[in-house]
N, CA, C and O atoms as a GROMACS GRO file, in nm:
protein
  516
    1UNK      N    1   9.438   9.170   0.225
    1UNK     CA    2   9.377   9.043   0.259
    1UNK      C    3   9.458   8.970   0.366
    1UNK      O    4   9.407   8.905   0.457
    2UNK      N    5   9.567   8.984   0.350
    2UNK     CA    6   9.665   8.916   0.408
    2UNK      C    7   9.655   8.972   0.609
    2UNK      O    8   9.651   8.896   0.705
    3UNK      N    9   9.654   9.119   0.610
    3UNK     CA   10   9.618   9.181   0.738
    3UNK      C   11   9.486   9.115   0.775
    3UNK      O   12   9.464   9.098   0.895
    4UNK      N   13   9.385   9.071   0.674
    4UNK     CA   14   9.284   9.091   0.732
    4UNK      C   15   9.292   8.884   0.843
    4UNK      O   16   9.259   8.834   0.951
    5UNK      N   17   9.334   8.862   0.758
    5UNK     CA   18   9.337   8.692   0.776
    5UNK      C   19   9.445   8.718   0.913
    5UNK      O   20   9.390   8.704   1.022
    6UNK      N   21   9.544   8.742   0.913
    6UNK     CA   22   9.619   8.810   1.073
    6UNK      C   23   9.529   8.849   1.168
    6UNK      O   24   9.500   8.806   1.279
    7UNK      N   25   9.492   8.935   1.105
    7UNK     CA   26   9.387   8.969   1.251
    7UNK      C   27   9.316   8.893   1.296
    7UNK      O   28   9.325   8.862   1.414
    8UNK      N   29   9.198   8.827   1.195
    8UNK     CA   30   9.145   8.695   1.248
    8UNK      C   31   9.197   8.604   1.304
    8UNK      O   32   9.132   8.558   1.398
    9UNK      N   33   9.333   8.539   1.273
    9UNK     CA   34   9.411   8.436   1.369
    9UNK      C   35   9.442   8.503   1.482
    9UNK      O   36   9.416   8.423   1.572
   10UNK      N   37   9.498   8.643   1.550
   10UNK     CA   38   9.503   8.661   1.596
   10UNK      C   39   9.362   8.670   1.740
   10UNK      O   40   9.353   8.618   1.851
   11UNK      N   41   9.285   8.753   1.670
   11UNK     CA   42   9.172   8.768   1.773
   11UNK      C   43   9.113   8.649   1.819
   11UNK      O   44   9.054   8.642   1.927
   12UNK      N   45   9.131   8.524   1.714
   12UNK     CA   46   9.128   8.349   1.735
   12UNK      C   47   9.207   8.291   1.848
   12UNK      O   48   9.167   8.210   1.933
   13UNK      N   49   9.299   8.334   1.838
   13UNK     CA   50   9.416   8.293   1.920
   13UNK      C   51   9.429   8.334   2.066
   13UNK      O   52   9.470   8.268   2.161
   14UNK      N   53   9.379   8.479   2.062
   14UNK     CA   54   9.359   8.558   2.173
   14UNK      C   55   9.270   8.450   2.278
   14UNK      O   56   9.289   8.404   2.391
   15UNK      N   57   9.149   8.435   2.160
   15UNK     CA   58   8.974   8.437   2.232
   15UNK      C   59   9.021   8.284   2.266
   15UNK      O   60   8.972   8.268   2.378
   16UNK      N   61   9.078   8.180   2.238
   16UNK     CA   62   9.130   8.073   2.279
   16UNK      C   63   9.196   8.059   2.387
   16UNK      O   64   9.152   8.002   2.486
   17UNK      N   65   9.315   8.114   2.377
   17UNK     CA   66   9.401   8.133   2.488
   17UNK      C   67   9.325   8.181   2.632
   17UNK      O   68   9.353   8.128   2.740
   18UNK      N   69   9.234   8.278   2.617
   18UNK     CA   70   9.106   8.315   2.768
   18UNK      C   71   9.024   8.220   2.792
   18UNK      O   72   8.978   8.189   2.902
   19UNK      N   73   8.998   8.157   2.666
   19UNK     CA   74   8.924   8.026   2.740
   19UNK      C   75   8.970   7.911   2.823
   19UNK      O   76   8.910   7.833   2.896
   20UNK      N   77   9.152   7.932   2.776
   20UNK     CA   78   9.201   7.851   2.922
   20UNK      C   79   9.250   7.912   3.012
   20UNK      O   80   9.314   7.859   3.102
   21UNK      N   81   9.226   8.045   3.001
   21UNK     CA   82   9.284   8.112   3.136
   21UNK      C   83   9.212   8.084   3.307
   21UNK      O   84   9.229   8.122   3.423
   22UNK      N   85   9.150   8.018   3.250
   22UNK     CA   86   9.042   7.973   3.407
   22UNK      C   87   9.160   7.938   3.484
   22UNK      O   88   9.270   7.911   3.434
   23UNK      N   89   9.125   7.939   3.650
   23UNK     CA   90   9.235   7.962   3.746
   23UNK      C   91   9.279   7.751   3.719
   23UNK      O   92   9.199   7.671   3.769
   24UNK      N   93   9.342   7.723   3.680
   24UNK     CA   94   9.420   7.548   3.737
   24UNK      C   95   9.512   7.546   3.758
   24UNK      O   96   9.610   7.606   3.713
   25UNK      N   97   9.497   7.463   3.843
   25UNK     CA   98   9.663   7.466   3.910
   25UNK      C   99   9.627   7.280   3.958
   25UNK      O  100   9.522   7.217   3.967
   26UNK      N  101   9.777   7.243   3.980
   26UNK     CA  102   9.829   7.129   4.046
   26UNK      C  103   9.826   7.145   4.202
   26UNK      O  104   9.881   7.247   4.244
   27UNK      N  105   9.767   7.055   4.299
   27UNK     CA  106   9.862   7.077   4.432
   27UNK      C  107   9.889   6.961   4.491
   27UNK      O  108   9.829   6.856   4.469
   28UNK      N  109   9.989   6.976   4.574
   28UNK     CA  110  10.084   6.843   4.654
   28UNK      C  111   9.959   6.801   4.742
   28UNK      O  112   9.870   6.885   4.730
   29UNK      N  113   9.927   6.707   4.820
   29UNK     CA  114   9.857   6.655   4.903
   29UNK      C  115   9.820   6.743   5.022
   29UNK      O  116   9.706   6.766   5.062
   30UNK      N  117   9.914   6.780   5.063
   30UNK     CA  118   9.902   6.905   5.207
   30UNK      C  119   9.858   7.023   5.180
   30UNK      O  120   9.814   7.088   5.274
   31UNK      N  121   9.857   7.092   5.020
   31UNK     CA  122   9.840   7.193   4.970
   31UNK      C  123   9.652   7.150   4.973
   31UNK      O  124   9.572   7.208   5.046
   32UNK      N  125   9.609   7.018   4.860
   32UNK     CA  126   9.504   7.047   4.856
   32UNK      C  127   9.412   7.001   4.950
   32UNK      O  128   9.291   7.002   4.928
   33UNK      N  129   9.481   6.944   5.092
   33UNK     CA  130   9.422   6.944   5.205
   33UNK      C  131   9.404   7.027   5.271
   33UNK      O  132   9.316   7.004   5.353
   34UNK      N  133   9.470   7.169   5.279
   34UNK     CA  134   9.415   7.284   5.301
   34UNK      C  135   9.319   7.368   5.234
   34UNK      O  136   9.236   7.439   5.290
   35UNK      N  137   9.337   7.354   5.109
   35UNK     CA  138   9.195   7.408   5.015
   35UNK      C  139   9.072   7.342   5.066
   35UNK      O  140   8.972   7.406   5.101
   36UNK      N  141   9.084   7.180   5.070
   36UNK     CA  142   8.972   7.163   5.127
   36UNK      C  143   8.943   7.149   5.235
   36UNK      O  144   8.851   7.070   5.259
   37UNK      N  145   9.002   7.213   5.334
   37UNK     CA  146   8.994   7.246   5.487
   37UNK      C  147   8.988   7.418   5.497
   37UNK      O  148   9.009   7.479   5.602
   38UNK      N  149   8.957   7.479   5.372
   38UNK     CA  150   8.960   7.626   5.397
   38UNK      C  151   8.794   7.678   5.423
   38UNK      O  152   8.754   7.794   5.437
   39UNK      N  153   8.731   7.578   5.425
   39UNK     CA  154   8.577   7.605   5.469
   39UNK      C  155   8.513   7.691   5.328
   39UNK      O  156   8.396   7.655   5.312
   40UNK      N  157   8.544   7.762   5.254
   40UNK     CA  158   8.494   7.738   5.139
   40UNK      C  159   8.389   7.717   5.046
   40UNK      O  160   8.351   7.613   5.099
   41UNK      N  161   8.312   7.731   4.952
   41UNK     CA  162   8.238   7.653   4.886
   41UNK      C  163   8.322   7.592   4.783
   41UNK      O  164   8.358   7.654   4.682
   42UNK      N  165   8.367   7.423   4.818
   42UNK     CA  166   8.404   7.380   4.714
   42UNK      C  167   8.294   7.253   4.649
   42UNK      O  168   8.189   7.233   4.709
   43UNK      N  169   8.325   7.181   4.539
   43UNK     CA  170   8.262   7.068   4.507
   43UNK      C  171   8.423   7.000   4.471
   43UNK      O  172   8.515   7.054   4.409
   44UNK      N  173   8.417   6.855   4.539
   44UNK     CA  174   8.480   6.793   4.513
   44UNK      C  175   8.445   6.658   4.458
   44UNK      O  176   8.352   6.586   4.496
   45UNK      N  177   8.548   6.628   4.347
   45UNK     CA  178   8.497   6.519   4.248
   45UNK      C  179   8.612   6.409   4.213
   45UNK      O  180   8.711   6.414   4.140
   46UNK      N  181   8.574   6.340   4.269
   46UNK     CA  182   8.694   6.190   4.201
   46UNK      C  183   8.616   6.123   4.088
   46UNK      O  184   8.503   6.075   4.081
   47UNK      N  185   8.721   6.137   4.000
   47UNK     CA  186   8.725   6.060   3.844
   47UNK      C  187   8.748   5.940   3.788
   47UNK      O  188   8.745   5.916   3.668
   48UNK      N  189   8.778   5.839   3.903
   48UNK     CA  190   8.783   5.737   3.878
   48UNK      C  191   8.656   5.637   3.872
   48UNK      O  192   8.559   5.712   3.864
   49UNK      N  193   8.617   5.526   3.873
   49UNK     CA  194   8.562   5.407   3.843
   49UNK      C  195   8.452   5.405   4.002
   49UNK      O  196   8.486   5.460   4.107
   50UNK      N  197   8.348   5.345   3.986
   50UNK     CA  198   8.294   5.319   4.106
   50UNK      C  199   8.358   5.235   4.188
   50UNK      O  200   8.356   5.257   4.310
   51UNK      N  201   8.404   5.160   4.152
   51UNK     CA  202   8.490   5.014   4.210
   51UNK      C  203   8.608   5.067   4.273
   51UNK      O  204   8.632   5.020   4.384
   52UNK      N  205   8.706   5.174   4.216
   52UNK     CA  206   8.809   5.224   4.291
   52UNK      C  207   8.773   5.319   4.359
   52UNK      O  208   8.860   5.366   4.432
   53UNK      N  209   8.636   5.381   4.361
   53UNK     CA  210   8.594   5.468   4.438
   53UNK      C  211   8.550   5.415   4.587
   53UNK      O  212   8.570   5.479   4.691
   54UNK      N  213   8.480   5.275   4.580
   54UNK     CA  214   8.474   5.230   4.696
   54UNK      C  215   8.577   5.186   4.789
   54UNK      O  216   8.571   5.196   4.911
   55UNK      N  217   8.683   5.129   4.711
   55UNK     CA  218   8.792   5.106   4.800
   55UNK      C  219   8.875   5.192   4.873
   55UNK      O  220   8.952   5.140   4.953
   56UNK      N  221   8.874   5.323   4.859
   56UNK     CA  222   8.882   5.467   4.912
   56UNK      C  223   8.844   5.566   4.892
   56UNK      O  224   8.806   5.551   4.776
   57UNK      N  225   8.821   5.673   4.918
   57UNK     CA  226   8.792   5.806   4.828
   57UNK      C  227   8.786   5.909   4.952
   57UNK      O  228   8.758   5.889   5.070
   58UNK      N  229   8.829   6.052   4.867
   58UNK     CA  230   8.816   6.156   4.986
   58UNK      C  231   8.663   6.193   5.049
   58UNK      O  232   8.551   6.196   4.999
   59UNK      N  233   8.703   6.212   5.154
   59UNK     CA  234   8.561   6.220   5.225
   59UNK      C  235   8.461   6.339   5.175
   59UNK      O  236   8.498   6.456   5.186
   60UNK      N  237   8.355   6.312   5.129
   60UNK     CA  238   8.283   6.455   5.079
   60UNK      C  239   8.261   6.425   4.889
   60UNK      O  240   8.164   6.458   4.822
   61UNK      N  241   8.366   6.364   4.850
   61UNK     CA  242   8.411   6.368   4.714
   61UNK      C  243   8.251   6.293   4.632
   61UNK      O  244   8.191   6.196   4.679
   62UNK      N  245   8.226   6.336   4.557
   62UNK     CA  246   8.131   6.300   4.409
   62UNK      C  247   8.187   6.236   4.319
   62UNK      O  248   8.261   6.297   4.241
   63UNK      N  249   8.165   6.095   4.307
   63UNK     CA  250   8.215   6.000   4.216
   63UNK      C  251   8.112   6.014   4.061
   63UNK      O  252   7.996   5.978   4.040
   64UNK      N  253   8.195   6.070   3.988
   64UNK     CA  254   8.180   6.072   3.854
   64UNK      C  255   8.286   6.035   3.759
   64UNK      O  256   8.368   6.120   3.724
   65UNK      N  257   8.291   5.922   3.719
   65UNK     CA  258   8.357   5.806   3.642
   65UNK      C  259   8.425   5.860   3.481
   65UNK      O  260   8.354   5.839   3.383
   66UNK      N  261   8.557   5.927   3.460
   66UNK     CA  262   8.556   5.983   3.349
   66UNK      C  263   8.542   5.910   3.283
   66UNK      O  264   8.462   5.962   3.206
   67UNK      N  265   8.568   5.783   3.234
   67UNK     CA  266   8.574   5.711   3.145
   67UNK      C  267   8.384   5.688   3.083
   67UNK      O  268   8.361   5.674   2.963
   68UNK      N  269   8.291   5.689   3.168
   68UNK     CA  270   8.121   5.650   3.143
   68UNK      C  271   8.098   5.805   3.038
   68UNK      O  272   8.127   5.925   3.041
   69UNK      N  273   8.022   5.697   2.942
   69UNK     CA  274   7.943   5.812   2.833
   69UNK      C  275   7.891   5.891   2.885
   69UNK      O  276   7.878   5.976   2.797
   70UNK      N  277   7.843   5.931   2.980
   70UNK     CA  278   7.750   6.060   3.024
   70UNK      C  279   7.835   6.126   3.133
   70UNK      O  280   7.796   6.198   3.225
   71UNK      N  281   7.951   6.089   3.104
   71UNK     CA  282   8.058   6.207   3.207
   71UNK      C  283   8.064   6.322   3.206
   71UNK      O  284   8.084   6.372   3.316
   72UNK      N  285   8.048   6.446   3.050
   72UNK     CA  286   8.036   6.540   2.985
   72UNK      C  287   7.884   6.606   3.087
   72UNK      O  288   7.866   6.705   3.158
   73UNK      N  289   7.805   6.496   3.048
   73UNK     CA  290   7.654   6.583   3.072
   73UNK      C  291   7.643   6.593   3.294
   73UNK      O  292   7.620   6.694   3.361
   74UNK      N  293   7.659   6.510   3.323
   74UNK     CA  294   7.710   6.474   3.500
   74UNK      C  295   7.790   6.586   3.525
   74UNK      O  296   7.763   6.645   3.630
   75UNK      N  297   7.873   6.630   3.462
   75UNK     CA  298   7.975   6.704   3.500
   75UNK      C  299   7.914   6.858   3.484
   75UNK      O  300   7.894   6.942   3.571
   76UNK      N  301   7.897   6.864   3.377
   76UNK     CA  302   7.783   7.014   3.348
   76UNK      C  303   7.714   7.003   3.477
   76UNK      O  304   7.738   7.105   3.541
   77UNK      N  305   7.638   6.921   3.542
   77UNK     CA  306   7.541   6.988   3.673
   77UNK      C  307   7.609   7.049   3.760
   77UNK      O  308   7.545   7.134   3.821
   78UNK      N  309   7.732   7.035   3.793
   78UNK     CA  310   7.839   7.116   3.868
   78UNK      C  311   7.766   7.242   3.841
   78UNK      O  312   7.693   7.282   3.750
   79UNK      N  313   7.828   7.309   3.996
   79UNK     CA  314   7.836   7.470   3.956
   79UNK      C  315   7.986   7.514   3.874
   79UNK      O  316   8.097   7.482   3.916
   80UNK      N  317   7.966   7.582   3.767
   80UNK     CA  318   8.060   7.616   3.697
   80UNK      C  319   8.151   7.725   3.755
   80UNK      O  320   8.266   7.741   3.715
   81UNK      N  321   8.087   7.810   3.864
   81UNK     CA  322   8.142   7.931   3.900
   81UNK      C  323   8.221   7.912   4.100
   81UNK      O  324   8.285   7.992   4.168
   82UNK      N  325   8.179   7.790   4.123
   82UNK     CA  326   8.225   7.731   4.214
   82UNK      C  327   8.370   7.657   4.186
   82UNK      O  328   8.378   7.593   4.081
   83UNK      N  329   8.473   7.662   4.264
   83UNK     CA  330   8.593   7.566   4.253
   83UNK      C  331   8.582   7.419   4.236
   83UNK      O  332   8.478   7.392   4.295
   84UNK      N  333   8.621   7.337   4.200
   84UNK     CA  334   8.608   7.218   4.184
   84UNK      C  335   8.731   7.156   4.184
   84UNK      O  336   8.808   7.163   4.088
   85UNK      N  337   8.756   7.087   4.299
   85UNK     CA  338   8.908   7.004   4.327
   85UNK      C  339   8.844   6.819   4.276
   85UNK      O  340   8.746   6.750   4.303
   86UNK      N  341   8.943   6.809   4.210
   86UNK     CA  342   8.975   6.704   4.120
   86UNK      C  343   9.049   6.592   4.157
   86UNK      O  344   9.148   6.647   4.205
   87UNK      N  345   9.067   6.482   4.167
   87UNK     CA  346   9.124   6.368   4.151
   87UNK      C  347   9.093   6.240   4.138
   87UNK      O  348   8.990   6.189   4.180
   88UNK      N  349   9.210   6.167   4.061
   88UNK     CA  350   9.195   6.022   4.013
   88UNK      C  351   9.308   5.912   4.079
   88UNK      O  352   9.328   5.954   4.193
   89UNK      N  353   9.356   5.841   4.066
   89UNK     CA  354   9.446   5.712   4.104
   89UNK      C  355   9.574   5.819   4.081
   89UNK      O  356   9.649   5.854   4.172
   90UNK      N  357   9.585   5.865   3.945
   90UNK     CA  358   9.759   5.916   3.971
   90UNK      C  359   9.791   6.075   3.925
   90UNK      O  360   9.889   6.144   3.953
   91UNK      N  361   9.674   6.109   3.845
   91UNK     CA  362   9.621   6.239   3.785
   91UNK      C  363   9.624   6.249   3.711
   91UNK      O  364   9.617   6.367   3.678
   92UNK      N  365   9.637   6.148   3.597
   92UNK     CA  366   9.583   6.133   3.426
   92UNK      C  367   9.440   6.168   3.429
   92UNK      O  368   9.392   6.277   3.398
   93UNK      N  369   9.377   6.060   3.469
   93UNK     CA  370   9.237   6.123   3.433
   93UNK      C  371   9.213   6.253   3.478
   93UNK      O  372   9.181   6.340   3.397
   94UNK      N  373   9.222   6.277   3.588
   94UNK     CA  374   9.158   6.417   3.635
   94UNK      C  375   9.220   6.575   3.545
   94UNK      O  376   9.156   6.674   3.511
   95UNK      N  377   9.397   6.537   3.527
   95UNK     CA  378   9.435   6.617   3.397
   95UNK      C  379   9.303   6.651   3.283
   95UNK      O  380   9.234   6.752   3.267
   96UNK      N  381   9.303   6.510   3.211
   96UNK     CA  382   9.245   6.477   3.120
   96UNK      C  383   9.088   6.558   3.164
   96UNK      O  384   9.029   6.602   3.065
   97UNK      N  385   9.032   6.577   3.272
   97UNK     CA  386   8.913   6.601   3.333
   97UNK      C  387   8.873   6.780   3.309
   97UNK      O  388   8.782   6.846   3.258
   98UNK      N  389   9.015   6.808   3.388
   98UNK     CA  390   8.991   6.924   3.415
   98UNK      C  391   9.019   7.012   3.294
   98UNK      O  392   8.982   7.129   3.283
   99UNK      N  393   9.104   6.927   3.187
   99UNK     CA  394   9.097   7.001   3.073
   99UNK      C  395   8.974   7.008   2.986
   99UNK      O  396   8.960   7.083   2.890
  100UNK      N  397   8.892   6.926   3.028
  100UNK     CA  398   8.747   6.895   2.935
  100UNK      C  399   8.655   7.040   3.012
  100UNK      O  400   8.590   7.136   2.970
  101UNK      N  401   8.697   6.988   3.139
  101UNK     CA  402   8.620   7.084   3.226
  101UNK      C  403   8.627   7.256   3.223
  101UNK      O  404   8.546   7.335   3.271
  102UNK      N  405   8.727   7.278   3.163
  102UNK     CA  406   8.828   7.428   3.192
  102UNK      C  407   8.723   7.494   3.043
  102UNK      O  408   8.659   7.598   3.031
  103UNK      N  409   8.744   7.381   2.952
  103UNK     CA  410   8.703   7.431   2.798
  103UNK      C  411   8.522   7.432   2.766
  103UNK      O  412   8.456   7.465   2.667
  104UNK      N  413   8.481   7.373   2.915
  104UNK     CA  414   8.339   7.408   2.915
  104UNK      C  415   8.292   7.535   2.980
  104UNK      O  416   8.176   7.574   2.964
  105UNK      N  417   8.371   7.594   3.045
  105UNK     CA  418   8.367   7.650   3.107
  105UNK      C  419   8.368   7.673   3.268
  105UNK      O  420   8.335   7.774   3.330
  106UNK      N  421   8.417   7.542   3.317
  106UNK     CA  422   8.454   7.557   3.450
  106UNK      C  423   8.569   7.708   3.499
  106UNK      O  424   8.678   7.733   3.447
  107UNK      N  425   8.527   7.757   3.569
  107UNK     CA  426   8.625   7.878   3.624
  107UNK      C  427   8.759   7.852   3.758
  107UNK      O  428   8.849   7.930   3.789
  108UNK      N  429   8.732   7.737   3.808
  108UNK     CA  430   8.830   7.758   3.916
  108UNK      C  431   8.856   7.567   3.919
  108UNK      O  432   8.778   7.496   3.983
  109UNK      N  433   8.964   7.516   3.849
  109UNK     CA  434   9.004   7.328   3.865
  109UNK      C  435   9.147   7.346   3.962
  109UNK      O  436   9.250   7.412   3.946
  110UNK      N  437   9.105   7.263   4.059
  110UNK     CA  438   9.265   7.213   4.113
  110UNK      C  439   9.231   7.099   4.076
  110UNK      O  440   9.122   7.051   4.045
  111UNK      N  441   9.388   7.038   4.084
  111UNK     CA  442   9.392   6.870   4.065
  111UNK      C  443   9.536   6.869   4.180
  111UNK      O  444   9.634   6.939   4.206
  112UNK      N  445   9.470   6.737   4.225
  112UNK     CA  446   9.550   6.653   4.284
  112UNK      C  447   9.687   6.595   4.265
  112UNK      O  448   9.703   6.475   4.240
  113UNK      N  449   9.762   6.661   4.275
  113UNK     CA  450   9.921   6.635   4.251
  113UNK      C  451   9.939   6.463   4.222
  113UNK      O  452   9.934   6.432   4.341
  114UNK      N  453   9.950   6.378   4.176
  114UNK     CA  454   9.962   6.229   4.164
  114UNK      C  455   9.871   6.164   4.253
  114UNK      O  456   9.894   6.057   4.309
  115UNK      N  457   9.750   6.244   4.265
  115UNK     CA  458   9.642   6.185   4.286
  115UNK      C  459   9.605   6.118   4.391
  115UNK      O  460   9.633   6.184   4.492
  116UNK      N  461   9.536   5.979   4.425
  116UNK     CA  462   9.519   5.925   4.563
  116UNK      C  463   9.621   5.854   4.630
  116UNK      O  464   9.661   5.838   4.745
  117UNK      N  465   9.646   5.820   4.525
  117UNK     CA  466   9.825   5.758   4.551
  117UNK      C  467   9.914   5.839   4.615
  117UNK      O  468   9.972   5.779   4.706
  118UNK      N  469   9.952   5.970   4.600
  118UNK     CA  470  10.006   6.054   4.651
  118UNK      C  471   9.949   6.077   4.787
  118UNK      O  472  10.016   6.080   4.890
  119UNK      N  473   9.804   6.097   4.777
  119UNK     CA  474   9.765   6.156   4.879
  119UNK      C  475   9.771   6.027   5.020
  119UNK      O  476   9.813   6.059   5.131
  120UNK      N  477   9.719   5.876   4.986
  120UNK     CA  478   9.780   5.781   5.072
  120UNK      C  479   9.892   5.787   5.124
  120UNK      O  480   9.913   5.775   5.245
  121UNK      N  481   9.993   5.811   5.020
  121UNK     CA  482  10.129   5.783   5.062
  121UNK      C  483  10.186   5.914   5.146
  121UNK      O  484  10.301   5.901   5.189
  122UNK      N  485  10.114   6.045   5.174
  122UNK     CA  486  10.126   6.128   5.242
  122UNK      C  487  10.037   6.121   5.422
  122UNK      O  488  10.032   6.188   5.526
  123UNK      N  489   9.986   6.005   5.370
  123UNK     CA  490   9.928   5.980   5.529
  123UNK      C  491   9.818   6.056   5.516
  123UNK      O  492   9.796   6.132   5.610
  124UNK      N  493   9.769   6.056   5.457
  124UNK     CA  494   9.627   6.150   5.425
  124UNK      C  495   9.496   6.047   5.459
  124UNK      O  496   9.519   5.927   5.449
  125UNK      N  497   9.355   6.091   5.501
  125UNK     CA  498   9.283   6.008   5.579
  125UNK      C  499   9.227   5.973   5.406
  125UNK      O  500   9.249   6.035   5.302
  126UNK      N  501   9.137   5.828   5.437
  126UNK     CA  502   9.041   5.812   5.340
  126UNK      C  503   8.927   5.743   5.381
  126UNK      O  504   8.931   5.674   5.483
  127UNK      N  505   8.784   5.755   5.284
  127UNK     CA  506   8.701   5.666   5.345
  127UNK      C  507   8.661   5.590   5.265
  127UNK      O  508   8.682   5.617   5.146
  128UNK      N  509   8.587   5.464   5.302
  128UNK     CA  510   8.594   5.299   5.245
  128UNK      C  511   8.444   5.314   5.253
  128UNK      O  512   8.378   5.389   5.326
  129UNK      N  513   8.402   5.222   5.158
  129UNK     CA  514   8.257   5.187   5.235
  129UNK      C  515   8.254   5.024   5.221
  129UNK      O  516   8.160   4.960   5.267
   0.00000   0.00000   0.00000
């Protein structure tokens, strides 16, 4: 009994562990300004608030608000099998994002190294509306 209950945690543990094996990674500002200058199919998504979204945001980027109840279901319309670069104000949320995201099955999350903040303070362009 005892083997058999092992094996089950194990093959549990396994089948868990692949579900976060999806590719994520962190990158510095210059890093994920080349991802998204690699021409590509990416979707890019900032996680913050509409309100901090207007006061800057990367150009191209899809404002979907982690914090709003229907963030889960918004986020599913993504292509799942497409990359999806991530960021928020410092990279809590988008952490917080891409881990929701990874366990739905997203296949490919970057996130934004400390986020827009970083990426400002690297001289990085932004747009206002």
């Amino acid at each position: 009994m005892k083997k058999v209950l092992f094996l089950f945690w194990m093959i549990a543990w396994v089948s868990c562990d692949q579900q976060h094996a999806h590719a994520q990674a962190k990158l510095a500002p210059n890093d994920f300004e080349a991802k998204l200058n690699n021409g590509g199919s990416i979707q890019l998504l900032d996680v913050r608030t509409p309100e901090e979204f207007r006061d800057g945001h990367l150009k191209g980027a899809i404002n979907i608000n982690f914090y709003d109840d229907d963030f889960a279901s918004r986020v599913a319309k993504l292509d799942k099998s497409k990359p999806v670069l991530v960021y928020c104000a410092k990279g809590g949320r988008s952490a917080s994002a891409a881990e929701q995201m990874a366990k739905s099955g997203f296949e490919q999350l970057i996130e934004l190294e400390g986020g827009i903040i970083a990426w400002k303070e690297a001289g990085k362009p932004v747009v206002t509306e």
